[in-house]
N, C-alpha and C positions, 0 to 999 in steps of 0.2 A: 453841091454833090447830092446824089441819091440817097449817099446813109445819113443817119443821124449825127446832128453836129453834136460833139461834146465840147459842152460849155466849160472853161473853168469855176465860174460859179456856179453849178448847176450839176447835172447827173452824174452819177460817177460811169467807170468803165464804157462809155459810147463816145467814140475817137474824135479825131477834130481833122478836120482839112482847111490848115492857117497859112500862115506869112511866109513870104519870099525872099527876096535880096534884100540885102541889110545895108547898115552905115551909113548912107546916100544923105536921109536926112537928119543923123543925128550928130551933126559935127557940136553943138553946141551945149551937148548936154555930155557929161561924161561918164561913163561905169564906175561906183564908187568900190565896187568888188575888189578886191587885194588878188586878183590873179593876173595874171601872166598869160598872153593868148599867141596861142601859132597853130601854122597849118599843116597837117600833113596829108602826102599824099596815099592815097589806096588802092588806087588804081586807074589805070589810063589821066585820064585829067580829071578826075576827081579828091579833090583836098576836101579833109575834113576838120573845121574850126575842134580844136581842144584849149581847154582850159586847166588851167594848173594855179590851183589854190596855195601852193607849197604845203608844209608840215612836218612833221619827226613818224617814223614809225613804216607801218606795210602799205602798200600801196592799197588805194581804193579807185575803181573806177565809176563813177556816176554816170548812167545813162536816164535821160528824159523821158516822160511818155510822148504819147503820137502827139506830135502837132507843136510840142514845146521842145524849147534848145535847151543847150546845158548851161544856159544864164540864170534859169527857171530855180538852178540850185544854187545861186550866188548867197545868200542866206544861210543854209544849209549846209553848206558845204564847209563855213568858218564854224561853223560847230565841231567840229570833227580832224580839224588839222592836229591840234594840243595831242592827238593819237596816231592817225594816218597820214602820207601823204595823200593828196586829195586831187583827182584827177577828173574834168567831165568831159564827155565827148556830143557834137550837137551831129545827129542823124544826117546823111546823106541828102539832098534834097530842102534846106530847114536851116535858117537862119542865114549864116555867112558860108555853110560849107555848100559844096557843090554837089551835081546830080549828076549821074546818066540811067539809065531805063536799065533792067533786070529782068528775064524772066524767072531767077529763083531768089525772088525778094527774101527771105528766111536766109536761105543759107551766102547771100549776098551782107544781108547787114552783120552776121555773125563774122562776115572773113573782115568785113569793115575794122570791129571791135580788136579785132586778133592783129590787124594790120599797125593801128596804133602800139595794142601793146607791143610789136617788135619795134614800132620805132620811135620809142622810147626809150625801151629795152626795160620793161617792167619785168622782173622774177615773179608772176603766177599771182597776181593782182586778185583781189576780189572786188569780183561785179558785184553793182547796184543799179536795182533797174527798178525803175516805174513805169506801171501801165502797159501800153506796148512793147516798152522795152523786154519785157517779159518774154518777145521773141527773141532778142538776141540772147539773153543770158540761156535758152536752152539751146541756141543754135550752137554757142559756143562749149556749151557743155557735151551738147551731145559728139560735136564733131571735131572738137578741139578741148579734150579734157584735162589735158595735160598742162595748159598754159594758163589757168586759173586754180587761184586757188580754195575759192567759194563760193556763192552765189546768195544774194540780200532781193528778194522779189519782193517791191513795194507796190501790196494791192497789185501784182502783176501775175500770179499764177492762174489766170485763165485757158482757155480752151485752145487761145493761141498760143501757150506756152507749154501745155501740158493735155493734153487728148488721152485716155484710155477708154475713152466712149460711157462712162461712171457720172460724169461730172456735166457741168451747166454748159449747153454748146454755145457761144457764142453770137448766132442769130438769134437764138430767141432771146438774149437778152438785151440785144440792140432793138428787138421791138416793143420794148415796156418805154415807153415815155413820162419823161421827168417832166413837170410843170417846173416852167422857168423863171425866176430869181425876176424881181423889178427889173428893169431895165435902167440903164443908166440916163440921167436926165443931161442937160445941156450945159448944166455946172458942174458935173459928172466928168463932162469931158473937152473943158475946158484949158485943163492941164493933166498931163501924165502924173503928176504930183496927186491930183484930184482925184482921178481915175484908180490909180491906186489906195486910194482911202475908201472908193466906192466898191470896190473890190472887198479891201476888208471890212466895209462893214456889212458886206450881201455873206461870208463863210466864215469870221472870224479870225481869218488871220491873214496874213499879209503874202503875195507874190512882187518880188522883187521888179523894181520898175524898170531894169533890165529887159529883166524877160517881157513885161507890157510893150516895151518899147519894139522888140520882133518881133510880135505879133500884129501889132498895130501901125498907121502909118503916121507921121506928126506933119501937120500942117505948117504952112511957111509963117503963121502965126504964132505956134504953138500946142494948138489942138490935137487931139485927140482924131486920126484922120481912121481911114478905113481899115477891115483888116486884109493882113497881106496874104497873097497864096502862095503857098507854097509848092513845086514842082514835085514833091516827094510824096502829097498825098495821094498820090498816084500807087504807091506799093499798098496802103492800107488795105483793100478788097479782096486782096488775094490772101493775105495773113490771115484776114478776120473768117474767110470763106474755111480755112483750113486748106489751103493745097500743101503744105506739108505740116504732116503731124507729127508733137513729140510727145511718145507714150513712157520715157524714164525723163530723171533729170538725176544723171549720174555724175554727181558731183554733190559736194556739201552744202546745205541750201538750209538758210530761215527764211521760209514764209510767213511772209503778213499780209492778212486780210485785215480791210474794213468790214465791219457784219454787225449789227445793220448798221449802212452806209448813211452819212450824215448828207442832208442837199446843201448844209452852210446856214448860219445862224437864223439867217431872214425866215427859213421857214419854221421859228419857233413863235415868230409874233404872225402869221396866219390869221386873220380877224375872219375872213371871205368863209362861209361853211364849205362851197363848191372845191374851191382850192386847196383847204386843209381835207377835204374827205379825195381830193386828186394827190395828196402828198402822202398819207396813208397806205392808198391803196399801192402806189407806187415804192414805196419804203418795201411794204409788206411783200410783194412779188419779188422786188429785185433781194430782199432777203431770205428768201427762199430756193433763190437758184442760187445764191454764193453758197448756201450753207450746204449745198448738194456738189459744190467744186470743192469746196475745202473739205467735207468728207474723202473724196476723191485724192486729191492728193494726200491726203493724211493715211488713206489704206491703200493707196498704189505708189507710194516712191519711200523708199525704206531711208532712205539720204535728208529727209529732211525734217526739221523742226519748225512746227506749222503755229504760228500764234496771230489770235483774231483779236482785233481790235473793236471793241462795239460804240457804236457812236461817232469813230473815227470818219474825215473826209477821204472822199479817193485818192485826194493828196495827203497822203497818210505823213509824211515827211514835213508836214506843213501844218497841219491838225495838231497831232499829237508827235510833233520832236522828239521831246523828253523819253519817248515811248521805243520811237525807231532806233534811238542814239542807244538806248538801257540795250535793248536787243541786240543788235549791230555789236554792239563792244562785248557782249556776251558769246555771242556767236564767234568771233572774230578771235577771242580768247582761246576759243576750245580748240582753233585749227593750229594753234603754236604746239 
């Protein structure tokens, strides 16, 4: 694709255009995840894989950023049942769920989200969104406010969730480039077993080999094969470009930002001068346009409680847990 891929080991906030059709070749390895998977539909022939973690309590819905499914939270996700039931939805286009083409991608993934919660039949669920998802949680707030009853933005209130023309637009921050993380070697990717240890030891913490496994293709050996495309990175352009802007987020919302944004552990042992003064310099710009977004929503949405994480990764959920879960439950308190 034209834009910048985001890495998961690597930049934060610059989107990804990943994996395709799922299951084909993973009959042999199995999801160790405690959820429960079915399909619904949302319209015409499009079914969208969810996931249901079980739990005690009010519902929660998890939604993924660009390019990742809601497997990405199979980790995550068992932190939080002992509270919530715990629900994830994988995007339209993205993983096992299905596609068709949109000319109003925004307020298309938002009727998506709404479409689940009725047929579920959740009582006014609180979204949780990372990254891109950041479009639906304002699409659904702004145009279906009634059938939520909060909003948890993980490192998602950007410019495609929140526009008052105040805050960091979007393209200019897809045009700072991240210097990228080692690359994985040939024992790296050997096995998804491996793969995922090379994972965490490039950020510090672990993505579920789940989610590795949709993103990635596995060889009839085992390997670590290509990664897959997905048909849904197709809405990303028009999101990120801003063809629909939202200027409130009327509804009750904790924001979390990472500021300044972590690249993941590797780039603490930097030896190279070139590289650590490209990581730097990089840090330093992309922290200066978050802290001109988070200004931004902090003095243009009276609705929400805005807490920054520093050092935190764009996977804030996966960085700093301990951080999102204290908040989350705090948040989630006050709406009783």
């Amino acid at each position: 694709m034209a834009m910048p891929r985001f890495s998961r080991s690597g930049s934060p906030i610059l989107l990804i255009a990943l994996p395709g059709l799922l299951h084909c070749q993973q009959s042999a390895w199995r999801d160790p995840s405690p959820h429960a998977v079915q399909f619904v539909a949302v319209t015409g022939n499009v079914r969208l894989e969810v996931l249901d973690w079980g739990g005690t309590g009010s519902a929660v819905v998890l939604l993924a950023g660009g390019g990742d499914t809601a497997h990405v939270y199979d980790e995550f996700a068992t932190k939080l049942t002992a509270s919530y039931h715990v629900y994830g939805i994988t995007r339209r286009g993205f993983g096992a769920s299905g596609f068709s083409v949109t000319d109003d991608p925004a307020a298309r993934l938002g009727d998506d989200v709404v479409a689940v919660i009725d047929a579920l039949k959740l009582n006014r669920p609180v979204l949780v969104g990372h990254s891109l998802a950041g479009v639906e949680l304002s699409s659904v707030a702004n145009r279906h406010r009634d059938r939520v009853a909060g909003l948890v933005y993980l490192d998602a209130a950007y410019s495609y969730a929140f526009d008052n023309g105040k805050g960091a637009d979007m393209m200019e921050m897809q045009k700072l480039k991240a210097p990228p993380p080692p690359a994985p070697g040939v024992a790296d990717l050997a096995s998804f077993s491996a793969f995922t240890k090379y994972n965490e030891r490039i950020n510090g913490f672990r993505f579920p080999e789940a989610e590795l496994r949709q993103q990635r293709e596995s060889t009839p050996s085992g390997e670590v094969g290509k990664e897959r495309d997905f048909p849904g990175a197709k809405l990303f352009m028009p999101l990120l470009t801003g063809t629909r802007k939202y200027t409130d987020i009327p509804a009750p919302a904790v924001v979390i930002f990472a500021n300044p944004h972590s690249l993941g552990i590797w780039a603490n042992g930097i030896t190279d001068p070139a590289v650590r003064a490209a990581v730097t310099s990089y840090t330093s710009a992309l922290a200066g346009l978050t802290e001109r977004q988070i200004r931004a929503v902090k003095n243009g949405v009276t609705t929400t409680h805005v807490v920054t994480l520093p050092g935190a990764h764009h996977y804030v959920y996966l960085s700093n847990a301990a951080d999102v879960i204290r908040e989350m439950r705090d948040f989630v308190g006050r709406l009783k």
